[in-house]
C-alpha positions as CSV (number, residue, x, y, z in Angstrom):
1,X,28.4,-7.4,-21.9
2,X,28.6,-4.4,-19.6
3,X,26.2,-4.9,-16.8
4,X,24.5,-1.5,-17.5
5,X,22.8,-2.9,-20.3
6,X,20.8,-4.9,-18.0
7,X,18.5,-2.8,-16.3
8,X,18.8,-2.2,-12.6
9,X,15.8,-4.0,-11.6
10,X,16.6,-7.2,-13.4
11,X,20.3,-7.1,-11.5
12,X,19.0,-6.4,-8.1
13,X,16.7,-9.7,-8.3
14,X,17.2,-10.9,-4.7
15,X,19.8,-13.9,-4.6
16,X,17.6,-15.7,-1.5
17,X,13.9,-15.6,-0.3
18,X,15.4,-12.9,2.5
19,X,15.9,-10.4,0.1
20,X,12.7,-9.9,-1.1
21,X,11.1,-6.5,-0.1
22,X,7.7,-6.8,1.8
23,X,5.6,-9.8,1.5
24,X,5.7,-10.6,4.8
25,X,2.4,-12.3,5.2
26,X,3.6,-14.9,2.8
27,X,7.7,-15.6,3.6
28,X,7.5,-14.2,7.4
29,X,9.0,-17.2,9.3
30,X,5.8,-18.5,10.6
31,X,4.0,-17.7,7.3
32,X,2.4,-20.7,5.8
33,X,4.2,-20.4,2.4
34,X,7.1,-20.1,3.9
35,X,6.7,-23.0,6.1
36,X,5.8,-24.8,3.4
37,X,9.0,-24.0,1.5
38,X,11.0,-24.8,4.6
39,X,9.4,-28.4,3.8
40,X,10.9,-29.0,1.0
41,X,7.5,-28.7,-0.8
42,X,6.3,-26.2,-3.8
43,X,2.0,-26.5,-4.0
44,X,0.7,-26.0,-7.0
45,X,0.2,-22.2,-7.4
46,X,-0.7,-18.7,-8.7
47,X,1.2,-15.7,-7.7
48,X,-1.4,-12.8,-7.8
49,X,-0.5,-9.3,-8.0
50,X,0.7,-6.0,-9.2
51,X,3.4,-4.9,-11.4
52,X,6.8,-4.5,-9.4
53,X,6.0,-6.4,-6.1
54,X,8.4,-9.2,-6.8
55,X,6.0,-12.2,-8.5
56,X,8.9,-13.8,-11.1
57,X,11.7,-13.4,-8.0
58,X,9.6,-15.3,-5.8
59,X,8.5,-17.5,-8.5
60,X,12.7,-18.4,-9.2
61,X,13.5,-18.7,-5.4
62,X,11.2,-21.1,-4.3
63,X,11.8,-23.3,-6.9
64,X,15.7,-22.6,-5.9
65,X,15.3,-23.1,-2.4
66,X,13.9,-26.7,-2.6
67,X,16.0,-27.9,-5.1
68,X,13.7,-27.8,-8.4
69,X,14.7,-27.4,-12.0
70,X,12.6,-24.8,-13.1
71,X,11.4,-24.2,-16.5
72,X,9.8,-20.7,-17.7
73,X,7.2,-20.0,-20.3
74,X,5.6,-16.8,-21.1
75,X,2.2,-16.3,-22.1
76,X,1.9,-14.1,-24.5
77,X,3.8,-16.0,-27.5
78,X,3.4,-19.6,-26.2
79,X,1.3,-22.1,-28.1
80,X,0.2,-25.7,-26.9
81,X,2.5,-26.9,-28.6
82,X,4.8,-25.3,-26.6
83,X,3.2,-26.6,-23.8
84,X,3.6,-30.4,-24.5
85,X,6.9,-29.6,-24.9
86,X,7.3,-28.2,-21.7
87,X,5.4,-30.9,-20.1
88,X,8.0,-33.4,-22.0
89,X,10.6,-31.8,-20.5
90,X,9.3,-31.9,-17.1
91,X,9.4,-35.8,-17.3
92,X,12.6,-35.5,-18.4
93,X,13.9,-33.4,-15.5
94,X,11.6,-35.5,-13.1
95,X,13.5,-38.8,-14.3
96,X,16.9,-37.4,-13.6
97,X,17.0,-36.1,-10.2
98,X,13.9,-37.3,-8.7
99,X,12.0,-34.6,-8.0
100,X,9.2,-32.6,-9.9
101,X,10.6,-29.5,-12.0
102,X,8.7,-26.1,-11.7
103,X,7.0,-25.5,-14.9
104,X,6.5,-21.0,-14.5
105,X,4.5,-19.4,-16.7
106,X,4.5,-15.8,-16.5
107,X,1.4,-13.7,-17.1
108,X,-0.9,-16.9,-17.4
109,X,-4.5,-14.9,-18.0
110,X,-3.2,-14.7,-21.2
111,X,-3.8,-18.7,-21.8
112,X,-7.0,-19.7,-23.4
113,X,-9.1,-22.5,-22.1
114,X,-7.6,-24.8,-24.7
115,X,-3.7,-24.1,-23.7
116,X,-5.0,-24.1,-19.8
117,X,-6.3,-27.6,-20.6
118,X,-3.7,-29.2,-21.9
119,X,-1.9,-28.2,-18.3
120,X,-4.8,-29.8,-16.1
121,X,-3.3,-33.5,-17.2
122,X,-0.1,-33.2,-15.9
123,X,-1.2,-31.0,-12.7
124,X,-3.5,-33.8,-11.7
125,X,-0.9,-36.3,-12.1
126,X,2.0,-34.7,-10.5
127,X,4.3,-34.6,-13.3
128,X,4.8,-30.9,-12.7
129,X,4.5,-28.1,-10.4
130,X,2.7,-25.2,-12.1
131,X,3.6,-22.1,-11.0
132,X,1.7,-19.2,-12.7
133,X,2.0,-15.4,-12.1
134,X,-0.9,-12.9,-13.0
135,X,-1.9,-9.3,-12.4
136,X,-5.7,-9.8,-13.2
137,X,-7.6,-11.6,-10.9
138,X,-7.5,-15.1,-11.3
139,X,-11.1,-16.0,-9.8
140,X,-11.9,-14.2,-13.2
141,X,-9.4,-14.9,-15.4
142,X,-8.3,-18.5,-14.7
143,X,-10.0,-22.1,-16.0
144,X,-12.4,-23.1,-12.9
145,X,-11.1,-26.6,-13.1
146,X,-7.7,-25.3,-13.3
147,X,-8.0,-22.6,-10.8
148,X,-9.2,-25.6,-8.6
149,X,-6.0,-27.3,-8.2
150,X,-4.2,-24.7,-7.1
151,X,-3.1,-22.2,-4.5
152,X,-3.6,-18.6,-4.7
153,X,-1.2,-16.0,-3.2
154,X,-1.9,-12.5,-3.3
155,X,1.2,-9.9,-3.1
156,X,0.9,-7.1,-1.8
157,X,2.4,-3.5,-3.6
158,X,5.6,-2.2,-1.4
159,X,4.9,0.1,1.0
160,X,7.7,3.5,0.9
161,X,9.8,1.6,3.5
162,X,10.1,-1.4,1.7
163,X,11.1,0.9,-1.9
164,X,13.7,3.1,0.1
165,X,15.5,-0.1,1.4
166,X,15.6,-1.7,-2.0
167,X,16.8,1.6,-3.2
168,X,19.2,2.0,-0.8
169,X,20.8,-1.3,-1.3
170,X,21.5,-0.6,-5.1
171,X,22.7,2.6,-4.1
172,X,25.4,1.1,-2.4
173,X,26.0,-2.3,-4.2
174,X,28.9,-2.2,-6.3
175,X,28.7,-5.6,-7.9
176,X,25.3,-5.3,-9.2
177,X,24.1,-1.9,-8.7
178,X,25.0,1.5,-8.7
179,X,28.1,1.7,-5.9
180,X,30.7,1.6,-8.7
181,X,29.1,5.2,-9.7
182,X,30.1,6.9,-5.9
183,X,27.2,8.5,-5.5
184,X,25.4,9.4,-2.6
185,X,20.9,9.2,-2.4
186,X,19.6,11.3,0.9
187,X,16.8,10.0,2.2
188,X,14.3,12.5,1.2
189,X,15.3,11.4,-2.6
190,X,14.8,8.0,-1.9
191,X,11.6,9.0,-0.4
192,X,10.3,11.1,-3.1
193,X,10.9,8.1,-5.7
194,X,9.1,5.4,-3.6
195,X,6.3,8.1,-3.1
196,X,5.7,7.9,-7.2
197,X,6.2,4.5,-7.8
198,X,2.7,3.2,-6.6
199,X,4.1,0.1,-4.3
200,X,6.3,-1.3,-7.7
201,X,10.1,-1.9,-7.1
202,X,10.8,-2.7,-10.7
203,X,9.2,1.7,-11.3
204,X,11.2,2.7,-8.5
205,X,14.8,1.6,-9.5
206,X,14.5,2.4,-12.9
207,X,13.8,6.0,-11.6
208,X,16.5,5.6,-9.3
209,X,18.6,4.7,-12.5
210,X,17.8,7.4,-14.8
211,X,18.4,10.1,-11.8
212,X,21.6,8.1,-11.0
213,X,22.8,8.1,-14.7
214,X,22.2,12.1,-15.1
215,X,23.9,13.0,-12.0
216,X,26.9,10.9,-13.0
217,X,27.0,12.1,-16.6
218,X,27.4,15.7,-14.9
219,X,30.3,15.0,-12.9
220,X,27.8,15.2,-9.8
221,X,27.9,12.7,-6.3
222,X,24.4,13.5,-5.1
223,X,21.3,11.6,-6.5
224,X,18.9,15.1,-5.7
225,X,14.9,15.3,-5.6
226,X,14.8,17.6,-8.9
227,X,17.4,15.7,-10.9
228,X,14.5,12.7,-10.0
229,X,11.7,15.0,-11.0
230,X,13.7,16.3,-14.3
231,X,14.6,12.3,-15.3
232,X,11.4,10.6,-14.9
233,X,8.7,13.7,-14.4
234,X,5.6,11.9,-14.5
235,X,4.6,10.0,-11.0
236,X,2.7,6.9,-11.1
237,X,-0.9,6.5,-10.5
238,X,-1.7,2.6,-10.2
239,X,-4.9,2.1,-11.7
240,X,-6.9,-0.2,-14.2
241,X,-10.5,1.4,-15.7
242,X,-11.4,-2.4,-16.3
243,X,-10.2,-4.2,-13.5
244,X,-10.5,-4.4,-9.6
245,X,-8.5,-1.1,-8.9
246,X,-11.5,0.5,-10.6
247,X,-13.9,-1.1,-8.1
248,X,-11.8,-0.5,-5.2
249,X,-11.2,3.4,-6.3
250,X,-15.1,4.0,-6.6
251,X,-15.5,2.0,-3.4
252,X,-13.4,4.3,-1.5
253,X,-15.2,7.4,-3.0
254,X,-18.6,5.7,-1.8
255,X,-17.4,5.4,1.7
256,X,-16.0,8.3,1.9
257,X,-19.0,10.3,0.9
258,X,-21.2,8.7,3.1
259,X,-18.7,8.8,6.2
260,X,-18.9,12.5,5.0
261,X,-15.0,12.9,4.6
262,X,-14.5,15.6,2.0
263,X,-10.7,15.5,2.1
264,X,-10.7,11.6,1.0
265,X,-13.7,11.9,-1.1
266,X,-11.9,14.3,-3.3
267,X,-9.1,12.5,-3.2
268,X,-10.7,9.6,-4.8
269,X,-12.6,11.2,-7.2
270,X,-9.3,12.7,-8.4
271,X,-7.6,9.1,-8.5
272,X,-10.8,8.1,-11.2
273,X,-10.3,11.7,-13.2
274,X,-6.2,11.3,-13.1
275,X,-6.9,7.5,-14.1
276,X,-8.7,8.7,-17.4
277,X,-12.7,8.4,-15.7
């Protein structure tokens, strides 16, 4: 299969724990995640965050890193039975080599308490590393007695120098990214696509993909600002009317208005109106 049927996003995935963009609080050197890692130890743990900021990469790496067979799950479309055949197969692996498997479930709100039950067991015991990913908060979304047993790490969306160095890396990466195309991204390109994409790498490349694509179809070498703003013309505005971007949105209108800013307050207020308030 040609590898531009895979999206660009899904074939930059980092190869090691130093290629993840940003993040720093939690894989800096002296971080206590990392440190742990470095250990040869996975706790127990939910990666909290936003679209795009690299949840299911770090997820893979850490159980590559120490050595873990790692076995993935999503959500949406699993069942418990599902899940006692996951936890079988975590045994399984655990009898073989020794060491406890990673048992990833992606998108784990999506659990009921009855499917997030019939985790605790094996948790408790050992038997398994859990490792889930969400983007709502888990304090709200997770079992209490599940959420108990494990660590939470909250990652953070990319800032614009953290997008333009991903960016710039698939420009030039022939193997897996765009460098077999020969074209060329100025900076203030990069920079207008990591302005849109609201902190998530996965928005940012495919932008950078659909621009790429265009130019190339015309016989052209340079990845330019409109060519971005003709492929993908719609910037994104991060935003949830249900969830905690809605409080932290209003919150930064309140202080604005009373710290009697009237360039941020109507910036705010227009964040609520463009998110659909």
């Amino acid at each position: 299969m040609s590898k531009w049927e895979t999206p660009l996003a899904d074939r930059m995935r980092p190869a090691d724990l130093s290629g993840i963009a940003g993040q720093e609080h939690l894989l800096a050197e002296d971080a206590p995640l990392a440190r742990t890692l470095a250990s040869g130890r996975v706790p127990n743990c939910i990666l909290y965050g936003p679209p795009g900021v690299g949840k299911t990469s770090i997820a893979r790496l850490m159980a590559s890193v120490t050595g873990r067979d790692f076995l993935e799950i999503n959500a949406v479309s699993a069942n418990v039975a599902a899940l006692r055949a996951l936890v079988s197969e975590a045994a399984r692996l655990r009898s073989v080599s020794g060491k406890t498997p990673v048992a990833f479930v992606d998108e784990i709100y999506h659990f009921n308490k009855q499917q997030q039950n019939a985790l605790l067991p094996s948790v408790e015991k050992g038997e398994l590393v859990l490792m889930g990913t969400t983007t709502e908060n888990p304090w709200f979304e997770i079992n209490k007695t599940l959420l108990s047993r494990l660590v939470v790490y909250e990652l953070r969306p990319l800032s614009v120098e953290d997008l333009v160095l991903l960016m710039e890396r698939a420009v030039a990466d022939r193997e897996r990214g765009l460098g077999d195309l020969e074209l060329s991204a100025p900076s203030e390109t990069l920079t207008e696509i990591a302005l849109g994409s609201g902190g998530d790498a996965r928005q940012a490349l495919t932008r950078l993909e659909l621009a790429a694509l265009a130019v190339a179809a015309g016989g052209g070498s340079v990845i330019d600002p409109e060519t971005v703003r003709r492929s993908a013309p719609r910037t994104l505005q991060r935003y949830d009317r249900d969830q905690d971007d809605h409080y932290r949105i209003i919150s930064a209108l309140i202080k604005s208005m009373r710290g009697s800013d009237p360039d941020a307050a109507v910036y705010w207020l227009a964040r609520l109106v463009a998110g659909g308030e």
